[in-house]
CHARMM-style PDB file with segment names, atoms N, HN, CA, C and O in Angstrom:
ATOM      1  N   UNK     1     120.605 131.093 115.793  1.00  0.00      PROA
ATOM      2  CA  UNK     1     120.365 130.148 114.732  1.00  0.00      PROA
ATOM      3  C   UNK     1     120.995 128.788 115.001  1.00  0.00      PROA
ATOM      4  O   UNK     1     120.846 127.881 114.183  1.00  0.00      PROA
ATOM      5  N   UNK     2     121.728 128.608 116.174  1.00  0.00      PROA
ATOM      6  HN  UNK     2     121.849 129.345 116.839  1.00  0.00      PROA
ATOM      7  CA  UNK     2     122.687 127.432 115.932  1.00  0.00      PROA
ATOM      8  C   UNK     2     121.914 126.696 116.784  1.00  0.00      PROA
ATOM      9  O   UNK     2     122.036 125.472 116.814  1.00  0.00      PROA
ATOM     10  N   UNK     3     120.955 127.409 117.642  1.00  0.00      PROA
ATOM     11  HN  UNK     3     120.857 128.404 117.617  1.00  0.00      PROA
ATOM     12  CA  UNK     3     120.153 126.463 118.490  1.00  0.00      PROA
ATOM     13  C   UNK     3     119.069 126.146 117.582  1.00  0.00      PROA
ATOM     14  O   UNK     3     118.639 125.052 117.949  1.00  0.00      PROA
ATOM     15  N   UNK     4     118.319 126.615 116.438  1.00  0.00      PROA
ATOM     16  HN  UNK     4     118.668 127.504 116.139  1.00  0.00      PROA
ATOM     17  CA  UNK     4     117.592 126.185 116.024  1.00  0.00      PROA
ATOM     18  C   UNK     4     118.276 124.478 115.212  1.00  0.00      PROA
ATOM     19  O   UNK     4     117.857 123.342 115.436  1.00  0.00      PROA
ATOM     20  N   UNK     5     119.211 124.830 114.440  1.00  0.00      PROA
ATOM     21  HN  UNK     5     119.551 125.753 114.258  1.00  0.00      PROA
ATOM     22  CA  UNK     5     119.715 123.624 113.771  1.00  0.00      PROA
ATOM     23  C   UNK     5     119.960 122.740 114.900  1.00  0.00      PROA
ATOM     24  O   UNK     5     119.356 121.709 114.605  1.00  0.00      PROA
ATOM     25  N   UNK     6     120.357 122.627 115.707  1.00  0.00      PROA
ATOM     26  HN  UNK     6     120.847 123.465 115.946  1.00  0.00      PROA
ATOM     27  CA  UNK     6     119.737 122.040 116.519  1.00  0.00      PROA
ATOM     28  C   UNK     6     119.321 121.099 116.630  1.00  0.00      PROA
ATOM     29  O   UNK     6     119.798 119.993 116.377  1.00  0.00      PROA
ATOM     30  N   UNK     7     117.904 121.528 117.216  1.00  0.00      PROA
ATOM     31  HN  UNK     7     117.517 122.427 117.421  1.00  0.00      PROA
ATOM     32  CA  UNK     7     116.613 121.347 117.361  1.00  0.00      PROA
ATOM     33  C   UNK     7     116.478 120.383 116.410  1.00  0.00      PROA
ATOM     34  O   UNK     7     116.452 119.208 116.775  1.00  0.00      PROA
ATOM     35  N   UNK     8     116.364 120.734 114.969  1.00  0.00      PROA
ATOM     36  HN  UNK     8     116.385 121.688 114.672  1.00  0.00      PROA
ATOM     37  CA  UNK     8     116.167 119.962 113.744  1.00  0.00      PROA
ATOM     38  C   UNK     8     116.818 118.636 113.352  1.00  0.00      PROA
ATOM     39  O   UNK     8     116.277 117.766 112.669  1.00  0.00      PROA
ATOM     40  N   UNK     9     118.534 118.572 114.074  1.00  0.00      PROA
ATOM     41  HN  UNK     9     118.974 119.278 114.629  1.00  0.00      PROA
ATOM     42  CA  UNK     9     118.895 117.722 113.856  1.00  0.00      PROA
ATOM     43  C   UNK     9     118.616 116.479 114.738  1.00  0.00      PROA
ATOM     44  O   UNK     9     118.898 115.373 114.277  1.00  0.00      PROA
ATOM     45  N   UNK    10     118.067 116.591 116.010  1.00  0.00      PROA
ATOM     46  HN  UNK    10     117.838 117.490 116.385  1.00  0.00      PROA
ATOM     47  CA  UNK    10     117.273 115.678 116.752  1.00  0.00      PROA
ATOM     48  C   UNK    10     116.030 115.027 116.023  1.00  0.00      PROA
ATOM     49  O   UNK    10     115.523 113.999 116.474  1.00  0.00      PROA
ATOM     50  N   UNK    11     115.503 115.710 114.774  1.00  0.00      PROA
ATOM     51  HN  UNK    11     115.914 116.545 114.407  1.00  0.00      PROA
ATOM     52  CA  UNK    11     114.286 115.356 114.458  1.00  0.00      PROA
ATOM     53  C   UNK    11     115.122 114.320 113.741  1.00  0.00      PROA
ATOM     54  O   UNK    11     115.293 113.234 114.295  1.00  0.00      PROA
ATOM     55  N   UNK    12     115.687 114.573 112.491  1.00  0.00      PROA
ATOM     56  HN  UNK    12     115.548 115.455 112.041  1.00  0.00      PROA
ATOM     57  CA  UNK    12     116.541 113.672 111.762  1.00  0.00      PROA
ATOM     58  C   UNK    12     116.812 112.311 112.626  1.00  0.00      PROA
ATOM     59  O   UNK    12     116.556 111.289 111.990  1.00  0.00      PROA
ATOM     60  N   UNK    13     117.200 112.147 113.728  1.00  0.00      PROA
ATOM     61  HN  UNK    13     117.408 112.978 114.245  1.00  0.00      PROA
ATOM     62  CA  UNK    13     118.015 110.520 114.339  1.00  0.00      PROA
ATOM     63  C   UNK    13     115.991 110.157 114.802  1.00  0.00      PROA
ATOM     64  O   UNK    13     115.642 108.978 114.743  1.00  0.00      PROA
ATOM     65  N   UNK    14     115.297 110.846 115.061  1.00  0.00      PROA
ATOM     66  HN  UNK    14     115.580 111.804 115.109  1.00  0.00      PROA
ATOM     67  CA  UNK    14     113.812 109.871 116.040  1.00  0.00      PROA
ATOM     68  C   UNK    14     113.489 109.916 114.408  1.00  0.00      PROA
ATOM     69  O   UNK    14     112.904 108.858 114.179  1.00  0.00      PROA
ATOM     70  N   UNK    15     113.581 110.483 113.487  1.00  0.00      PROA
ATOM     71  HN  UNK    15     114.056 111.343 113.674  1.00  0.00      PROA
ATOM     72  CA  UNK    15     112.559 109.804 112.167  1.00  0.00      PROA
ATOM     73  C   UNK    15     113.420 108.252 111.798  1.00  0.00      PROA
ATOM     74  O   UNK    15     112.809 107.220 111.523  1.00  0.00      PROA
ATOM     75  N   UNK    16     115.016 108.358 111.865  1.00  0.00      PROA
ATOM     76  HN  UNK    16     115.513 109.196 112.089  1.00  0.00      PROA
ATOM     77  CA  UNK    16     115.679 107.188 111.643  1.00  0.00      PROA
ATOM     78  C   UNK    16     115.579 106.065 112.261  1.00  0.00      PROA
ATOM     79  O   UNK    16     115.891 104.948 111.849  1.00  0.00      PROA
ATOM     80  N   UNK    17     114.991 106.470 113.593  1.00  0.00      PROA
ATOM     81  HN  UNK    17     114.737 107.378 113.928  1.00  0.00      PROA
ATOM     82  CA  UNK    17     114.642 105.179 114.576  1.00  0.00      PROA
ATOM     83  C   UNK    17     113.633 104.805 114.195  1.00  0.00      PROA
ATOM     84  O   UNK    17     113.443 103.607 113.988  1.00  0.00      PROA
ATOM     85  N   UNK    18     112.403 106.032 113.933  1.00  0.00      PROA
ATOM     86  HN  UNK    18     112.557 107.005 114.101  1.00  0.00      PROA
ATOM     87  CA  UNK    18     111.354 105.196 113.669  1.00  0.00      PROA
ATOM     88  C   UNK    18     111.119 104.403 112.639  1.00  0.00      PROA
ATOM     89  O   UNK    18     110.477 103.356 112.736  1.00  0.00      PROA
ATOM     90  N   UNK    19     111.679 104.895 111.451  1.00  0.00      PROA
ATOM     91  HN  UNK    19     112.200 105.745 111.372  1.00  0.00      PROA
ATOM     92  CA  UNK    19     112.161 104.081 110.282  1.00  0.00      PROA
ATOM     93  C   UNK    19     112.315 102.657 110.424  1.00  0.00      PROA
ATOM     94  O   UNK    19     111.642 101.766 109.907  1.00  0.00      PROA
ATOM     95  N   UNK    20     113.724 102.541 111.534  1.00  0.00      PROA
ATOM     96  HN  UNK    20     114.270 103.265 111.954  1.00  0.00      PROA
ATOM     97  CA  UNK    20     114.365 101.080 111.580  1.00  0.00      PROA
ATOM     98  C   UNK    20     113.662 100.245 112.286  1.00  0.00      PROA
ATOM     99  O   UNK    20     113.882  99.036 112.209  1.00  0.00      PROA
ATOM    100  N   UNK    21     112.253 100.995 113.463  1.00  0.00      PROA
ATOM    101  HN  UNK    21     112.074 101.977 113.525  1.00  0.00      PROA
ATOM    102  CA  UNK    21     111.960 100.288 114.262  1.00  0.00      PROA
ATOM    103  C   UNK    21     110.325  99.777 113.351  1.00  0.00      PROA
ATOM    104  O   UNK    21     109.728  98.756 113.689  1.00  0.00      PROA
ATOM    105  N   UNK    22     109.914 100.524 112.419  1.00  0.00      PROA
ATOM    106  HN  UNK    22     110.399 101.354 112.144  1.00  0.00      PROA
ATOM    107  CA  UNK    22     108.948 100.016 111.715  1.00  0.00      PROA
ATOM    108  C   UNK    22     109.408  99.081 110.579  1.00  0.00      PROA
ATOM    109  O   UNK    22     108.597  98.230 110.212  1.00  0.00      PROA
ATOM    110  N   UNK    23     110.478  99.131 110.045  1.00  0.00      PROA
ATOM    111  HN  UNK    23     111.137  99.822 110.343  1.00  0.00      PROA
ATOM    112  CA  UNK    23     110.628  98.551 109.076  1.00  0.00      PROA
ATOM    113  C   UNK    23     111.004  96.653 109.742  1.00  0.00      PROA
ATOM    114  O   UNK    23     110.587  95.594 109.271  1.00  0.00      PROA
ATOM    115  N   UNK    24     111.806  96.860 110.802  1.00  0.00      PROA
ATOM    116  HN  UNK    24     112.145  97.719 111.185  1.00  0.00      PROA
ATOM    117  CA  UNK    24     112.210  95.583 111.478  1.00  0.00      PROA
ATOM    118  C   UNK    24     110.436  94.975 111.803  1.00  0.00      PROA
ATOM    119  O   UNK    24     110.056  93.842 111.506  1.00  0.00      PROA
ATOM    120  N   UNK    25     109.545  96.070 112.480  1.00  0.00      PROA
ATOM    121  HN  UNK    25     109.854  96.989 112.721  1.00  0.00      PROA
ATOM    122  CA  UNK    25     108.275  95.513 112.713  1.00  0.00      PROA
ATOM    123  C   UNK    25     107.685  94.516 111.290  1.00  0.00      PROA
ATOM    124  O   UNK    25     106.969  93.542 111.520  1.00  0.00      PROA
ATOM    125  N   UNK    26     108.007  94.823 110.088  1.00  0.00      PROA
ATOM    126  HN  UNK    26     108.589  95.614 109.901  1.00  0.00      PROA
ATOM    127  CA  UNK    26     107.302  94.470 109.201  1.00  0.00      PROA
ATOM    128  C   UNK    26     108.002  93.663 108.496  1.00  0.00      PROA
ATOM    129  O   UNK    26     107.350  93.065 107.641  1.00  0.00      PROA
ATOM    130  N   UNK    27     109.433  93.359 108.563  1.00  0.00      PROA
ATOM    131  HN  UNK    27     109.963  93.846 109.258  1.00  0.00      PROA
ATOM    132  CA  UNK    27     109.929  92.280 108.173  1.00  0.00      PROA
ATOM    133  C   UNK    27     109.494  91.440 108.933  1.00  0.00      PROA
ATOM    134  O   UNK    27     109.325  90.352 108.381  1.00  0.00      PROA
ATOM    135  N   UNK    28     109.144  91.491 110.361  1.00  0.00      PROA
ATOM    136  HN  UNK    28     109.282  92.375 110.809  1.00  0.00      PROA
ATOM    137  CA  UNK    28     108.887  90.448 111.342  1.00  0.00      PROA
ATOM    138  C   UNK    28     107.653  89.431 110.934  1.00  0.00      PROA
ATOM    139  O   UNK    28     107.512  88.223 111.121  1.00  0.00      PROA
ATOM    140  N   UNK    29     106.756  90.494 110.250  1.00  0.00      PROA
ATOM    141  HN  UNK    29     106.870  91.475 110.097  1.00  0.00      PROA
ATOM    142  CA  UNK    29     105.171  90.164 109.813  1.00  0.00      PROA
ATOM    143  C   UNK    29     105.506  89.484 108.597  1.00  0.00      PROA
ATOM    144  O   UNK    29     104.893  88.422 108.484  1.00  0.00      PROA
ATOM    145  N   UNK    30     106.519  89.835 107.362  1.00  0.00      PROA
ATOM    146  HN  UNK    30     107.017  90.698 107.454  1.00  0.00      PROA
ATOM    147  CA  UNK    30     106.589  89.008 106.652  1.00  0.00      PROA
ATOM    148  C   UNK    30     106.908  87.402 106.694  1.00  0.00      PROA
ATOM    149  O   UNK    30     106.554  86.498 105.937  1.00  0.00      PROA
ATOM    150  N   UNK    31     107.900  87.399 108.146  1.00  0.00      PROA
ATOM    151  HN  UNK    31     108.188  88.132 108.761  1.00  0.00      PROA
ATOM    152  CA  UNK    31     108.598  86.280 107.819  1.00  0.00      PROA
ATOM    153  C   UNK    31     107.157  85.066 108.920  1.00  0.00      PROA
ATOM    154  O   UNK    31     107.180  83.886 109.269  1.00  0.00      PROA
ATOM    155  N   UNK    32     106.428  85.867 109.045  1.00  0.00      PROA
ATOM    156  HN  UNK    32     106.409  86.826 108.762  1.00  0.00      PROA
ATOM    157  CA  UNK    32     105.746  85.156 109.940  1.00  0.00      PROA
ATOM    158  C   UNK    32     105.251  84.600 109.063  1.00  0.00      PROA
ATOM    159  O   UNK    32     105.496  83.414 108.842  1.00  0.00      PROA
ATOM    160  N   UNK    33     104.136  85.565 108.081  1.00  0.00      PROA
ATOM    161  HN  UNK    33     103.937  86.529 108.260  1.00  0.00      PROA
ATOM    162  CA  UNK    33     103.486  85.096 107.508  1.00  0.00      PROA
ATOM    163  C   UNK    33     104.134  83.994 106.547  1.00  0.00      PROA
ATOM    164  O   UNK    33     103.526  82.986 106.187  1.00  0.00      PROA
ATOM    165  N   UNK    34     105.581  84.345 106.139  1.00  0.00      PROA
ATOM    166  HN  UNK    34     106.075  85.163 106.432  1.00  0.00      PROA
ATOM    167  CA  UNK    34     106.417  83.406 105.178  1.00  0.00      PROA
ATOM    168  C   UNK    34     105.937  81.754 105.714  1.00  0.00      PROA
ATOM    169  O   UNK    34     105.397  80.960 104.945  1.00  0.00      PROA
ATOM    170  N   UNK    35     106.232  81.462 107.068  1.00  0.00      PROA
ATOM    171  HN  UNK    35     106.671  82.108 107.693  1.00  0.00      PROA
ATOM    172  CA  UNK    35     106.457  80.647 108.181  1.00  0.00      PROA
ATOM    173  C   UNK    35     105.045  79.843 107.689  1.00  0.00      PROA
ATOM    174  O   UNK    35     104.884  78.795 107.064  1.00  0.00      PROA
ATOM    175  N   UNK    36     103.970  80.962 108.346  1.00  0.00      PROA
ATOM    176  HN  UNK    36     104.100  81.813 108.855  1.00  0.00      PROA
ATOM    177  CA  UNK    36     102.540  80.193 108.137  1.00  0.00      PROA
ATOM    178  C   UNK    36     102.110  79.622 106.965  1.00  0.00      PROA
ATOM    179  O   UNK    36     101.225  78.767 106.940  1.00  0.00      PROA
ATOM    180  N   UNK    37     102.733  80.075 105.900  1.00  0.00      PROA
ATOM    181  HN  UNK    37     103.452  80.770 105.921  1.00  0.00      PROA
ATOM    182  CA  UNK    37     102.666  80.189 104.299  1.00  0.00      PROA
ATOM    183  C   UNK    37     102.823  78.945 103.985  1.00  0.00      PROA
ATOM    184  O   UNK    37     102.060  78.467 103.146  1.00  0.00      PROA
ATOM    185  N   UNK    38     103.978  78.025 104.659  1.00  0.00      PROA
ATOM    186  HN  UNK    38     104.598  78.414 105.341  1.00  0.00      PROA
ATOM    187  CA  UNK    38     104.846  76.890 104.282  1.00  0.00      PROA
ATOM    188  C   UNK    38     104.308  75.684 105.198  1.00  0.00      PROA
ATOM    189  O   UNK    38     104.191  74.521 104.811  1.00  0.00      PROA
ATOM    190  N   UNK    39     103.978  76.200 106.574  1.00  0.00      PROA
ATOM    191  HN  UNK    39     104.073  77.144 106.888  1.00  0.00      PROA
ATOM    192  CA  UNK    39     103.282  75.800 107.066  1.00  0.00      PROA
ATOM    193  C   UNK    39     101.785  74.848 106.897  1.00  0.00      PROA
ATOM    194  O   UNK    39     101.563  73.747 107.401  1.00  0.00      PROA
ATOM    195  N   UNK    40     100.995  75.565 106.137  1.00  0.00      PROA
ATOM    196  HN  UNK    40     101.175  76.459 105.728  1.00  0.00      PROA
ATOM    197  CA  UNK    40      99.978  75.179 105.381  1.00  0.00      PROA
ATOM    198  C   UNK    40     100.363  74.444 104.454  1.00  0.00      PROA
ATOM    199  O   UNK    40      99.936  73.291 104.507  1.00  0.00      PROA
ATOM    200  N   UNK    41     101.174  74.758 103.426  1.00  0.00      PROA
ATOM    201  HN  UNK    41     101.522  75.694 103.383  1.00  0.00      PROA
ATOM    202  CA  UNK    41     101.096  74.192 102.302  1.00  0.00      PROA
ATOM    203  C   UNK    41     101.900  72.543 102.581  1.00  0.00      PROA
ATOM    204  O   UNK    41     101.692  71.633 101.779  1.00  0.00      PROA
ATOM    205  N   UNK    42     102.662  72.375 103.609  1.00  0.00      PROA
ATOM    206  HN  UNK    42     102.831  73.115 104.261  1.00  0.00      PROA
ATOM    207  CA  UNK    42     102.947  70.734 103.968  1.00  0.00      PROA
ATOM    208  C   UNK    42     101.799  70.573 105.044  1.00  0.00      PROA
ATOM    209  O   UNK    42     101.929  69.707 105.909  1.00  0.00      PROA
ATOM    210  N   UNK    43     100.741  71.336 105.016  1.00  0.00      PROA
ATOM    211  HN  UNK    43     100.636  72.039 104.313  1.00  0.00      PROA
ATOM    212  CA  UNK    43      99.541  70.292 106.360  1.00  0.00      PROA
ATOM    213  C   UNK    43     100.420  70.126 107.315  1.00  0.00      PROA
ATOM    214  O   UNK    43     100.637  68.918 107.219  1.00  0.00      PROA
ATOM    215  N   UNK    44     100.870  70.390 107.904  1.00  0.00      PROA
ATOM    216  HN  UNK    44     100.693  71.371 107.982  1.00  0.00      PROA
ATOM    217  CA  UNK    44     101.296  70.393 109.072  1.00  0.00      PROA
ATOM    218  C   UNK    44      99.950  71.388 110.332  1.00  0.00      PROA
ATOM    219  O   UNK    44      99.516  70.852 111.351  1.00  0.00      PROA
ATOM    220  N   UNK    45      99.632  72.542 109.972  1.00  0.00      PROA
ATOM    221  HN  UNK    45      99.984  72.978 109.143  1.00  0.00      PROA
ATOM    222  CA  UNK    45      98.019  72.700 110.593  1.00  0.00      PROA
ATOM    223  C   UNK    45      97.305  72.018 110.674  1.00  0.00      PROA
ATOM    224  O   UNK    45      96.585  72.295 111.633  1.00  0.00      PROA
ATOM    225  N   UNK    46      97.017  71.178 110.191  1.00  0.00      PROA
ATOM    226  HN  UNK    46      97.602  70.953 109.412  1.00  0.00      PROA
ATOM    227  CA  UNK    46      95.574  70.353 109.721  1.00  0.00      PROA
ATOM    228  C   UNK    46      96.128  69.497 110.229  1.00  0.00      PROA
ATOM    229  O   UNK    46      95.525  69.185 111.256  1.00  0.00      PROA
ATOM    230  N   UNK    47      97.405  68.631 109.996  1.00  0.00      PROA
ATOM    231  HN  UNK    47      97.895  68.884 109.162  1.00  0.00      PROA
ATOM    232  CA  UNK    47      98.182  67.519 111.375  1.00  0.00      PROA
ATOM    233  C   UNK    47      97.801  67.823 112.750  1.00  0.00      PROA
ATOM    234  O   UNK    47      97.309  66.981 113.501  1.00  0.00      PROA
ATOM    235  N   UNK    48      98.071  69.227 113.123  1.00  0.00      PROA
ATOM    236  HN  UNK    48      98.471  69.911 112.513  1.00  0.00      PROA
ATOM    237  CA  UNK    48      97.832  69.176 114.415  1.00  0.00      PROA
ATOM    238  C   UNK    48      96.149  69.838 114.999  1.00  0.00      PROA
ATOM    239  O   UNK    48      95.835  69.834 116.190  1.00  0.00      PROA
ATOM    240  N   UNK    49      95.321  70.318 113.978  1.00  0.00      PROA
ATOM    241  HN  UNK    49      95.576  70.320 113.011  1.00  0.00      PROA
ATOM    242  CA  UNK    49      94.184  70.414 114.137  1.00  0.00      PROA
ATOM    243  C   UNK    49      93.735  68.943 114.766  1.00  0.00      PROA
ATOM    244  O   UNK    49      93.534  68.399 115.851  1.00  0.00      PROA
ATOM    245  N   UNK    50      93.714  68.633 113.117  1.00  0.00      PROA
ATOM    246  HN  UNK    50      93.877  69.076 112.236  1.00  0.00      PROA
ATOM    247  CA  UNK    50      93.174  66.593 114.001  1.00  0.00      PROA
ATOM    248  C   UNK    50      93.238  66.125 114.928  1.00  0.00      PROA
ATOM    249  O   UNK    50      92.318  65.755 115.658  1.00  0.00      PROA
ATOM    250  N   UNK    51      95.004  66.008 115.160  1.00  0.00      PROA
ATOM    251  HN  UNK    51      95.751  66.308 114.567  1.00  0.00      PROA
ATOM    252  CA  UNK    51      95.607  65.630 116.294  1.00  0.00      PROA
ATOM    253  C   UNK    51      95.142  66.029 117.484  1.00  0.00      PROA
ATOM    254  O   UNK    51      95.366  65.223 118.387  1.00  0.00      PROA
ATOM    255  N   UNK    52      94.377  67.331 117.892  1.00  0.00      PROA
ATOM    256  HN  UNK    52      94.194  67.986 117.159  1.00  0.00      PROA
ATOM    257  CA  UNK    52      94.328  67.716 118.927  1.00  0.00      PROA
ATOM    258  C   UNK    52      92.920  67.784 119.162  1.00  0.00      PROA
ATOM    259  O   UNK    52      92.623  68.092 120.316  1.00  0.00      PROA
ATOM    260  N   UNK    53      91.579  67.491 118.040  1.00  0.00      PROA
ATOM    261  HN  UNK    53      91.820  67.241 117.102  1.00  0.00      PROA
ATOM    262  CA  UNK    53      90.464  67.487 118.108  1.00  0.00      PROA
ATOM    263  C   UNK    53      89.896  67.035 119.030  1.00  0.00      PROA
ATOM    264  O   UNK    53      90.104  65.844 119.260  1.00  0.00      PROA
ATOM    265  N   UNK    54      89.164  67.623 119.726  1.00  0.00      PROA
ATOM    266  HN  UNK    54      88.995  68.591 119.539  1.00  0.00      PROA
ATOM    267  CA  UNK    54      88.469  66.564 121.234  1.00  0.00      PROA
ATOM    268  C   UNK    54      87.507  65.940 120.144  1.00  0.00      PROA
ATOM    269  O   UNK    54      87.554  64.721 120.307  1.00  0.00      PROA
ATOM    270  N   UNK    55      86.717  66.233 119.178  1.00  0.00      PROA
ATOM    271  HN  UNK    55      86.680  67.223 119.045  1.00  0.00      PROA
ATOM    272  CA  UNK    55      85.549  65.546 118.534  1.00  0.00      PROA
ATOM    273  C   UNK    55      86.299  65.458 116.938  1.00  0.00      PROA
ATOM    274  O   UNK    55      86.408  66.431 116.192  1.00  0.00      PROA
ATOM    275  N   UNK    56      86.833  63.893 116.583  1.00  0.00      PROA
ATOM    276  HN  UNK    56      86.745  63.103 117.189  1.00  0.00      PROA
ATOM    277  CA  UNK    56      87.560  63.907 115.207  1.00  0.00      PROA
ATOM    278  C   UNK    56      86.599  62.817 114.713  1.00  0.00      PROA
ATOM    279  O   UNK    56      86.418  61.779 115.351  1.00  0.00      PROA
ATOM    280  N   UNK    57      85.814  63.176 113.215  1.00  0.00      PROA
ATOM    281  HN  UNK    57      85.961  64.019 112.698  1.00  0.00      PROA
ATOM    282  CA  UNK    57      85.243  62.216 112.581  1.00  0.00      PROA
ATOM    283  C   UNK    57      85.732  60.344 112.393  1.00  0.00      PROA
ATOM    284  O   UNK    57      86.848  59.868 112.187  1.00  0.00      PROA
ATOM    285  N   UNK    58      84.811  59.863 112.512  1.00  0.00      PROA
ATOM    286  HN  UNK    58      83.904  60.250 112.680  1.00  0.00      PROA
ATOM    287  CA  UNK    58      85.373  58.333 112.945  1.00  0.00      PROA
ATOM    288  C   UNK    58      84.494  57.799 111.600  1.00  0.00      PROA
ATOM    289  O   UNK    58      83.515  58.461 111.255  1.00  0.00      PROA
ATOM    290  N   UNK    59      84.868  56.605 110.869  1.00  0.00      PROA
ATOM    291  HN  UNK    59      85.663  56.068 111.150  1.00  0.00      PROA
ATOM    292  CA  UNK    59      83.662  55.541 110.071  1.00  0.00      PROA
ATOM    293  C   UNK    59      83.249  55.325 110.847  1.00  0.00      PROA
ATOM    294  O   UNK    59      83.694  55.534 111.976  1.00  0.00      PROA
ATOM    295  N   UNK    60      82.301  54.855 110.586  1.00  0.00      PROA
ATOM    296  HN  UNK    60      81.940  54.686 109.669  1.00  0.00      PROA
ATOM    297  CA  UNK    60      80.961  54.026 111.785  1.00  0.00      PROA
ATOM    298  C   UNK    60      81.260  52.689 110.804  1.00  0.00      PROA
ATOM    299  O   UNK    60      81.832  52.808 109.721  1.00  0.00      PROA
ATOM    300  N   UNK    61      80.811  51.448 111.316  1.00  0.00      PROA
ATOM    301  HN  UNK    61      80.346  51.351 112.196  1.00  0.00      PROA
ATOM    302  CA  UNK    61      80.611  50.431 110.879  1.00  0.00      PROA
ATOM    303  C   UNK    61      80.444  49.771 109.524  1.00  0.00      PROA
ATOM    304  O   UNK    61      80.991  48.804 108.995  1.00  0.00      PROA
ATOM    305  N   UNK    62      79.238  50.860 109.034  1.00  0.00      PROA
ATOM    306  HN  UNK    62      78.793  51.646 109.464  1.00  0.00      PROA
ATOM    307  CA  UNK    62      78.727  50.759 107.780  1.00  0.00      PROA
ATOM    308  C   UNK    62      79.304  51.533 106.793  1.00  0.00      PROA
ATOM    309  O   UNK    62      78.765  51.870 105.739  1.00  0.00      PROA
ATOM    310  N   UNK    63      80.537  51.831 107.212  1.00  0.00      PROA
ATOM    311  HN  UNK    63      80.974  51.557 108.069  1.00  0.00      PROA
ATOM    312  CA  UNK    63      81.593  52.598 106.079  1.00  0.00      PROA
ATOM    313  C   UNK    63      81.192  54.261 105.876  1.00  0.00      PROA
ATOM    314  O   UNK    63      81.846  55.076 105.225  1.00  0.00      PROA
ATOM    315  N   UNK    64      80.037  54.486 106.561  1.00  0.00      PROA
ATOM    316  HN  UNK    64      79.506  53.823 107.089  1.00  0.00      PROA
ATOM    317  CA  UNK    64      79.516  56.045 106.335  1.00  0.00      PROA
ATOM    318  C   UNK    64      80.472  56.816 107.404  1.00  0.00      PROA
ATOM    319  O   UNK    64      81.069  56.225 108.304  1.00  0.00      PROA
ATOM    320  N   UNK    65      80.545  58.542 107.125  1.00  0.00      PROA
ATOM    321  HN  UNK    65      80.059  59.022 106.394  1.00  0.00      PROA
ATOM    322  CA  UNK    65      81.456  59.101 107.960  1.00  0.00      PROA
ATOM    323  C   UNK    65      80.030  59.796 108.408  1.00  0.00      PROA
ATOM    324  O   UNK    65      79.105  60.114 107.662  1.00  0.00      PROA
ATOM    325  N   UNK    66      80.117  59.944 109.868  1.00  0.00      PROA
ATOM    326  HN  UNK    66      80.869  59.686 110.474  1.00  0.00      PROA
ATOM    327  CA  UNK    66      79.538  61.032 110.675  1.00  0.00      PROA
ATOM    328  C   UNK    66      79.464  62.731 110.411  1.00  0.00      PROA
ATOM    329  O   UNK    66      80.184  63.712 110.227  1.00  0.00      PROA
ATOM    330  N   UNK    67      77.784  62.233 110.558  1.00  0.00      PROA
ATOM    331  HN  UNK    67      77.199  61.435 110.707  1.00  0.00      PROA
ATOM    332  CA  UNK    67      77.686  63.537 110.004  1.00  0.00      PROA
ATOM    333  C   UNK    67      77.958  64.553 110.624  1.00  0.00      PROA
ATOM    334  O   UNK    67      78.443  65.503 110.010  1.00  0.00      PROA
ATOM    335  N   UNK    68      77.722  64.629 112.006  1.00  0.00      PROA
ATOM    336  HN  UNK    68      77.328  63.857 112.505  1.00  0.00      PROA
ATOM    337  CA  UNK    68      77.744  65.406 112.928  1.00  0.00      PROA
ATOM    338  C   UNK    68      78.943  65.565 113.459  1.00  0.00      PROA
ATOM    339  O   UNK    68      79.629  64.581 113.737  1.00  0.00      PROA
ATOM    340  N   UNK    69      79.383  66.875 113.682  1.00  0.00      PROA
ATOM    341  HN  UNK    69      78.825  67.674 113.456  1.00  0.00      PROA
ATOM    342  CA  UNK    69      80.855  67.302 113.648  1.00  0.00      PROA
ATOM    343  C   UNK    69      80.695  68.100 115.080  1.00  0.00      PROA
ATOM    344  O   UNK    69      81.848  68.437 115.349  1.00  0.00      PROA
ATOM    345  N   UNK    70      80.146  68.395 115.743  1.00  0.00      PROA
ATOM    346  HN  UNK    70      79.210  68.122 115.525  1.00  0.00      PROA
ATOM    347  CA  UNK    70      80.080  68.622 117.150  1.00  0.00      PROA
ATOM    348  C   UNK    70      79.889  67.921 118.127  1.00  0.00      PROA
ATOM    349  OT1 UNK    70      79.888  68.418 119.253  1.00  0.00      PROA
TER     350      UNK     70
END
């Protein structure tokens, strides 16, 4: 019997790892998403969307914006 307990108590420490190692996984995802969250909401995406556009809408002459976006 003492080898069975054991056995069992190995299960106990890999469920605790997996625990700590999923739970760290998903704080990770929160804080990302936290990140992207804040991100957006000061435009800072859309800063560097523009910024980096090979094709960024221009006025034309006559004050109209281009229609064509490709």
């Amino acid at each position: 019997m003492v080898h069975f307990n054991a056995g069992r108590r190995s299960c106990y420490g890999q469920a605790t790892l997996e625990y700590a190692l999923v739970t760290s996984a998903l704080l990770a995802v929160l804080i990302a998403f936290g990140v992207m969250f804040h991100a957006c909401n000061e435009g800072v995406l859309v800063h560097y969307a523009l910024e980096h556009a090979s094709h960024r809408m221009h006025v034309e002459d006559d004050g109209t914006i281009s229609v064509l976006c490709y």
